[in-house]
C-alpha positions in Angstrom: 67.8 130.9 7.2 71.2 132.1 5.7 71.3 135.8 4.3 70.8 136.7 1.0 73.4 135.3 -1.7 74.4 138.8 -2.5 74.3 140.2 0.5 77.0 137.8 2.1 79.3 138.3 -1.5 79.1 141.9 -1.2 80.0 142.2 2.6 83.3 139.5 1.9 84.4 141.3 -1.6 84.1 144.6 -0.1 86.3 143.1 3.6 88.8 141.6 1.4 89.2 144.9 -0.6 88.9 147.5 2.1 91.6 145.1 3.8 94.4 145.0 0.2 94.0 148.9 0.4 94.5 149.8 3.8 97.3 148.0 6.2 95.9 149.6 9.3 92.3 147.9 8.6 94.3 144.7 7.8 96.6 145.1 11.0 93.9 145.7 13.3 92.2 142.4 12.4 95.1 140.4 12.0 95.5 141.6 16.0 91.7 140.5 16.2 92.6 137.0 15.3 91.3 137.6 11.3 94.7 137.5 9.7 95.9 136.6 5.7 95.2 133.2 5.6 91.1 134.4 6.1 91.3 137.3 3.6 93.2 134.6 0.9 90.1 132.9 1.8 87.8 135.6 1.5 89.2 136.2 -1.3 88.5 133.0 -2.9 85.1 133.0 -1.7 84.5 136.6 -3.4 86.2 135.0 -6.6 84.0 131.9 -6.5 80.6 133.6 -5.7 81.4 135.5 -8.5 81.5 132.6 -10.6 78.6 131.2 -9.4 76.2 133.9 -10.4 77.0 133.3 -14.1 77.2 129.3 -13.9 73.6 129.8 -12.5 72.3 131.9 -15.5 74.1 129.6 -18.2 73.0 126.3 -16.8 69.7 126.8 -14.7 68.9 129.6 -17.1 67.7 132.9 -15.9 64.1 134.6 -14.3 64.2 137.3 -16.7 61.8 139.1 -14.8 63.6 139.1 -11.7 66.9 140.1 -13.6 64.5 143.1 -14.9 63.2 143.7 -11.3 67.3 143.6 -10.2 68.1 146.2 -12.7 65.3 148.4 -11.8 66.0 147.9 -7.8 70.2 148.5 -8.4 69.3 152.0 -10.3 67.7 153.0 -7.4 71.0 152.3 -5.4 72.9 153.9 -7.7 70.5 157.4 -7.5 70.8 157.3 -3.7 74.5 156.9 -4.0 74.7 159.8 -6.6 72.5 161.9 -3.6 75.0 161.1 -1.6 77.7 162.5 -3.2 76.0 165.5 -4.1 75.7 165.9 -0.5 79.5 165.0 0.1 81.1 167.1 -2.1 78.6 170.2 -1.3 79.1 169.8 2.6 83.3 168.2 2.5 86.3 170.0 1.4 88.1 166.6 1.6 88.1 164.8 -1.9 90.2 161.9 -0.3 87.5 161.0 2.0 84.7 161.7 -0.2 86.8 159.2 -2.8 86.7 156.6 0.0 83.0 156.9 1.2 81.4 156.4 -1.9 84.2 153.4 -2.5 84.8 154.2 -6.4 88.2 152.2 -6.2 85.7 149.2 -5.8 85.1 147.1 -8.8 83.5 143.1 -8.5 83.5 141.6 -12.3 79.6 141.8 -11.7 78.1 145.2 -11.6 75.5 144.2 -8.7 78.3 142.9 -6.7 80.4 146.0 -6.7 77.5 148.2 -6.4 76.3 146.1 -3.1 79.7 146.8 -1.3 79.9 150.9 -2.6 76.7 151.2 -0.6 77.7 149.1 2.3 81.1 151.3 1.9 78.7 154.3 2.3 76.3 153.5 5.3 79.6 152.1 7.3 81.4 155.1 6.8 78.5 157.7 7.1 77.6 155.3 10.6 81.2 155.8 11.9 83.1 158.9 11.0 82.4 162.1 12.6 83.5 164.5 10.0 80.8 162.7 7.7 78.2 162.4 9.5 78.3 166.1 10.7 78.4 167.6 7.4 75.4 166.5 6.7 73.3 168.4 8.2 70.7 167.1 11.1 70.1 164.0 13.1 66.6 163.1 10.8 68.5 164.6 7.7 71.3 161.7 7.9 68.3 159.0 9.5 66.8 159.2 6.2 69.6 159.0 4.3 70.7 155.9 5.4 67.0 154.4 6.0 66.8 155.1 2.3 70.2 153.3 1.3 69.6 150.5 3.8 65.5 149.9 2.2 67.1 150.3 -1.4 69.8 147.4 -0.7 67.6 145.2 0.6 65.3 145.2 -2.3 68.3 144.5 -4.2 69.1 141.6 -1.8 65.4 140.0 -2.2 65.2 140.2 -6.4 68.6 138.8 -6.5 68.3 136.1 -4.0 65.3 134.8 -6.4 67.9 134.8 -9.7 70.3 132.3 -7.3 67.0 130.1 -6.7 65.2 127.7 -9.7 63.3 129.2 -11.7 59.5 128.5 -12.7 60.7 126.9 -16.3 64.0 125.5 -14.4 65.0 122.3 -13.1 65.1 122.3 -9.1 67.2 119.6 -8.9 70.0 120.7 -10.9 73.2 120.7 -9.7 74.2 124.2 -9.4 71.5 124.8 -6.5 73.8 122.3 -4.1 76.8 124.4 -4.9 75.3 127.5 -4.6 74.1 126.3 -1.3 77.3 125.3 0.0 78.9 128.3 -1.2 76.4 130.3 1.2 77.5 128.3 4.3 81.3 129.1 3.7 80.5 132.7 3.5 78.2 132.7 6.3 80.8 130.9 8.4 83.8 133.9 6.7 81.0 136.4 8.1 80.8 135.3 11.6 84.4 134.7 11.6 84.6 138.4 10.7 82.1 140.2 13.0 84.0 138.5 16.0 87.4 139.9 14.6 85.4 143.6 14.2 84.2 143.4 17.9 88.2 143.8 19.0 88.9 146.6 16.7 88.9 150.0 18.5 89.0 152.0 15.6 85.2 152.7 14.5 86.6 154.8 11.3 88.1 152.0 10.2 85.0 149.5 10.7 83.2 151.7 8.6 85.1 151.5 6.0 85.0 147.8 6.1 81.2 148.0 5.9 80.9 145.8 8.8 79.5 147.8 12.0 79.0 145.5 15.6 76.4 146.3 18.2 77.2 149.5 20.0 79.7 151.0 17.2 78.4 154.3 14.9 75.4 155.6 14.5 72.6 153.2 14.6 70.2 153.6 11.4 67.0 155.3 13.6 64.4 156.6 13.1 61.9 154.8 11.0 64.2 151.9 10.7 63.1 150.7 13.5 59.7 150.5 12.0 61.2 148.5 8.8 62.6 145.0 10.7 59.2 145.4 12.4 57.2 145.4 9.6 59.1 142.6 8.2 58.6 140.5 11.1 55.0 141.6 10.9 54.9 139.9 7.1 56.4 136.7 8.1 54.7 135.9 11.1 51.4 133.9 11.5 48.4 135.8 12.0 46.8 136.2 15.5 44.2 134.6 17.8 41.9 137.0 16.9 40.4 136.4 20.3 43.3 137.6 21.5 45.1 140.7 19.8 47.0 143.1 21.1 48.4 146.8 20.4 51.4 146.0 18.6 53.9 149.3 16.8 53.3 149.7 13.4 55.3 150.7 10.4 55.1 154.1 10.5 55.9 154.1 14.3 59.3 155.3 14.5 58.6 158.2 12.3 55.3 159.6 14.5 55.4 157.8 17.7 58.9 157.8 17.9 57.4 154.6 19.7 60.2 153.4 22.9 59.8 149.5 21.1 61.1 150.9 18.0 63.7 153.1 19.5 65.6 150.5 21.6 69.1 150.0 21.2 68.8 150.3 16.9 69.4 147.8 14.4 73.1 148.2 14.5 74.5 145.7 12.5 74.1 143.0 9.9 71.4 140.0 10.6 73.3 136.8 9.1 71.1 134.1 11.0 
């Protein structure tokens, strides 16, 4: 199952533009294999996603509950990004790098699309720069923190990946649904193309900033993160043999068991499978 519409738009529109504003970012990928000719295409992707999302409203027409539900979930991004530059600018006496964390250069024609990549900006760069991370206080202090931003976007990611689907007065079959579905495997492919590039770049700073953090790089999210993939797992699976159950970590593990399943190596980077 490919990852959520928005999710995959905001990781390539916030690439390509980390990428136009810094030449060491774009230099260090081109080395990595990633050079212009895939940002050009990135970009093109970014530009026709964009596209997309307001083809689907016009033509399929819209779930206005969901596009209530995706205004509601996006304010809640935008409070934890507003905590998080309170924090900044309390604990850093660099505006520069407090400019570049919270990625206010960043602006998508859609408002949920620039959002998306500010926050990505935000964990990446909080996950990989030293002088962020230990302003802000201690080890649970910043675990929460990006736990929070982390929960926040993917509630985002799950009300707006039902706007990209047919809605309950729509037609299925419409057209639109085909494209949008190719338009997900081209920037599914873009992504994978990209996460190989990241894996040769030594420079974790600048990983962060590109939102896009491999196995092993940065912080990992922690604490009770661990608990949240688990408890999604835990919703999509089939029920047990009730004959036959088991002890099995629950979602409030990694917060009071601190429970060694949970704690592993972390959820370290983005799931696009």
């Amino acid at each position: 199952m490919p990852a959520p519409y928005f999710h995959l738009l905001g990781h390539i529109f916030l690439a390509v533009e980390a990428c136009e504003h810094n030449s060491s970012l774009a230099s260090a990928l081109k080395s990595a294999g990633f050079g212009k000719d895939k940002l050009s295409r990135g970009k093109e992707l970014a530009a026709a996603g964009e596209k997309l999302i307001d083809r689907k409203a016009e033509e399929a027409g819209e779930d206005r509950i969901y596009e209530h539900n995706t205004h509601n979930a996006t304010a809640e991004v935008e409070m934890w990004k507003s905590t998080v530059s309170f924090r900044l600018n309390k604990a850093l006496d660099d505006a520069g790098l407090v400019k570049k964390t919270l990625g206010d250069d960043i602006h998508a024609h859609n408002h949920t699309v620039t959002l998306i990549a500010q926050a990505l900006r935000i964990i990446g760069m909080i996950r990989t720069h030293p002088k962020i991370h230990e302003s802000l206080g201690s080890e649970r202090s910043i675990e929460d923190l990006l736990i929070r931003g982390w929960v926040l976007l993917n509630k985002v990611y799950r009300n707006t990946q039902v706007l990209m689907a047919p809605g309950a007065a729509g037609d299925p079959d419409h057209k639109i649904f085909d494209e949008i579905a190719k338009q997900e495997t081209a920037m599914m492919q873009w992504i994978h193309e990209l996460g190989r590039a990241t894996e040769k770049v030594k420079e974790p700073t600048l990983l962060g900033e590109l939102g896009y953090v491999p196995e092993g790089v940065g912080l990992p999210l922690g604490g009770t993160a661990y608990g949240v993939p688990l408890h999604q797992k835990a919703q999509r699976d089939d029920l047990p043999d009730m004959d036959d159950l088991r002890p099995d970590p629950g979602w409030s593990a990694g917060r009071q068991g601190r429970n060694r399943e949970n704690l592993g190596k972390g959820w370290v980077k983005p799931t696009f499978d």
